[in-house]
Every structure is written in C-alpha cells, then in structure tokens.
C-alpha positions as CSV (number, residue, x, y, z in Angstrom):
1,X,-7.4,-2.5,32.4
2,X,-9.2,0.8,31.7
3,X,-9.0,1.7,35.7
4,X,-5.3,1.2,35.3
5,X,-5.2,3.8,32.4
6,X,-7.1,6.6,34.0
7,X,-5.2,10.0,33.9
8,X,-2.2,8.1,32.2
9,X,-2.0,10.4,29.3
10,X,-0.2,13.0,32.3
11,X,2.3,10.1,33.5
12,X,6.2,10.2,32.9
13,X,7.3,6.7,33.2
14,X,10.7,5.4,33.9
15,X,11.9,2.0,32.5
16,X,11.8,0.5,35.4
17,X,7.8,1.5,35.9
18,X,7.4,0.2,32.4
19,X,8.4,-3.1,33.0
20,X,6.2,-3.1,35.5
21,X,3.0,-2.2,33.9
22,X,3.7,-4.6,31.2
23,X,4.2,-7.3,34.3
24,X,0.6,-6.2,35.3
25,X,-0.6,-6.5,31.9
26,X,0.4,-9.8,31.6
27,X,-0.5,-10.8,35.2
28,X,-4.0,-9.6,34.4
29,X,-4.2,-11.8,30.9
30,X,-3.0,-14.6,32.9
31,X,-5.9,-14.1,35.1
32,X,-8.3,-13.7,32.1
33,X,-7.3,-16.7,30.1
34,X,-6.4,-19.2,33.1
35,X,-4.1,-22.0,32.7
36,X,-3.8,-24.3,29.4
37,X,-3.1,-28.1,29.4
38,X,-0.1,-29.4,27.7
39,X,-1.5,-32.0,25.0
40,X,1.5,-34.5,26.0
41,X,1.5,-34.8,29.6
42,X,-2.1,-33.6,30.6
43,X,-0.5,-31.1,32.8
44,X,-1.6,-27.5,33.6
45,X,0.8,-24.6,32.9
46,X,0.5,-21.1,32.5
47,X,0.6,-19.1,29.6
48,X,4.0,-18.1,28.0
49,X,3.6,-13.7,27.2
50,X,4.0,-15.0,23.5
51,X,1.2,-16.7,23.6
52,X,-0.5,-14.2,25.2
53,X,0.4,-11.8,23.2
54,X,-1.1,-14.4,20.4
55,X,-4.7,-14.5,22.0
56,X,-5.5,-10.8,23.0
57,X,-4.8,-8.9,19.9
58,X,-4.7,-5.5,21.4
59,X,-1.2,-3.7,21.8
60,X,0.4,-4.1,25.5
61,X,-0.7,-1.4,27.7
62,X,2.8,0.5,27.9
63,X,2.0,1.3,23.8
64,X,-1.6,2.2,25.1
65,X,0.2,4.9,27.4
66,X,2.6,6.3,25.0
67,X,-0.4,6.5,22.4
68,X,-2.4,8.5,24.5
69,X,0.1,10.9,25.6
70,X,0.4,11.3,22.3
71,X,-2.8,12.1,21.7
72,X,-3.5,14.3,24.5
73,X,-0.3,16.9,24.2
74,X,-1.6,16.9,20.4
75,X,-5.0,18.4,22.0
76,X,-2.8,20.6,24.5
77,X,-1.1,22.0,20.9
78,X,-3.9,22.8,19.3
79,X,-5.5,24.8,22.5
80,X,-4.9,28.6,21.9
81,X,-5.0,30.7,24.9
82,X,-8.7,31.8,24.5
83,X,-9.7,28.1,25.5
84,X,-7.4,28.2,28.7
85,X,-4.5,26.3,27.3
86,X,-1.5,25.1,29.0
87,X,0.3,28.5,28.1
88,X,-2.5,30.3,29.5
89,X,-1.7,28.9,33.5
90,X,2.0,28.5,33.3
91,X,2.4,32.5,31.8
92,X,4.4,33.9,29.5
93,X,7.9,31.5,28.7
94,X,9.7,34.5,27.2
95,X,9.8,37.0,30.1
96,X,10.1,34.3,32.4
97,X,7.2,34.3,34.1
98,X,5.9,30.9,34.5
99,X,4.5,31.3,38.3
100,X,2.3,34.5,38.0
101,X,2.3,36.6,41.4
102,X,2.8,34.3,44.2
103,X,2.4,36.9,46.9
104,X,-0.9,37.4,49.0
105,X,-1.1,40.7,51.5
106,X,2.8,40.9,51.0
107,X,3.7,37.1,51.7
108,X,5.7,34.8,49.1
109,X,3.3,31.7,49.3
C-alpha cells in the first residue's frame, strides 16, 4: 500500500477516483487476509469490507490521502520564501505575475 501512496500528498481526486482507491484498498485486504469459511455450511467466501474494516485497524487509504495533503500544504505554509517556498516559483500573486519571463532571445516559450 505504501507504493500506492507515493507523491499522493500532490493528488486532486475526484469522487469517482476515490471510490476507486478504496476498491483497491479493499481488493488488496482481500488478497492479504484470503477467504473465511462459513461455520454453518463449511463453505469459503470472501470477506465482507465491514469485516475488513474489523481486522486491519488502520484508516482506509482515501483518509490516508486526505491526511497527508493535509500535512504537506501545512509544511508548504510554514515555508517562507528564503527556503524556496511555493510563492517563491509561482511569483508574486498581487501584480499578477505567476509565470516569471517566459521569453528566451525574444521567443514566448
């Protein structure tokens, strides 16, 4: 799960990709914990996300996600521009200048 979360604290999701990491999540616990056998009819069946959810403590990984973004615009905040914070590379916001000089020998790149 920790490959799946690399860089995440830069991602925007959509509901729709949410749903879909939490599928993954579960999908990957499914893997983990294998099937159960029903105690009545001796019967294999896979886990239900409640019980799941019941057997790996940890928060699901779309609250992992939000957490960390969390945590890493808190660190953008508290950058000032002498340690290359974001406002340092995107310019100054109140003249309007958010690009810098985007010419080279005369051409708009």
């Amino acid at each position: 799960m920790l490959l799946v979360l690399c860089g995440c604290e830069t991602w925007s999701l959509t509901l729709r990709e949410e749903r879909k990491l939490r599928v993954f999540g579960h999908m990957v616990l499914r893997r983990i914990f294998g099937p159960r056998r029903d105690e009545l009819t001796r019967e294999c069946r896979r886990l239900h996300n409640e019980e799941l959810n019941g057997l790996y403590s940890s928060p699901n990984i779309v609250r992992v996600i939000k957490s960390r973004r969390m945590r890493w615009a808190g660190h953008v905040a508290r950058m000032g521009e002498e340690k290359g914070g974001i406002w340092s590379w995107w310019g100054n916001r109140r003249e309007g200048d958010h690009w810098g000089d985007l010419s080279v020998d005369g051409w708009i790149i």
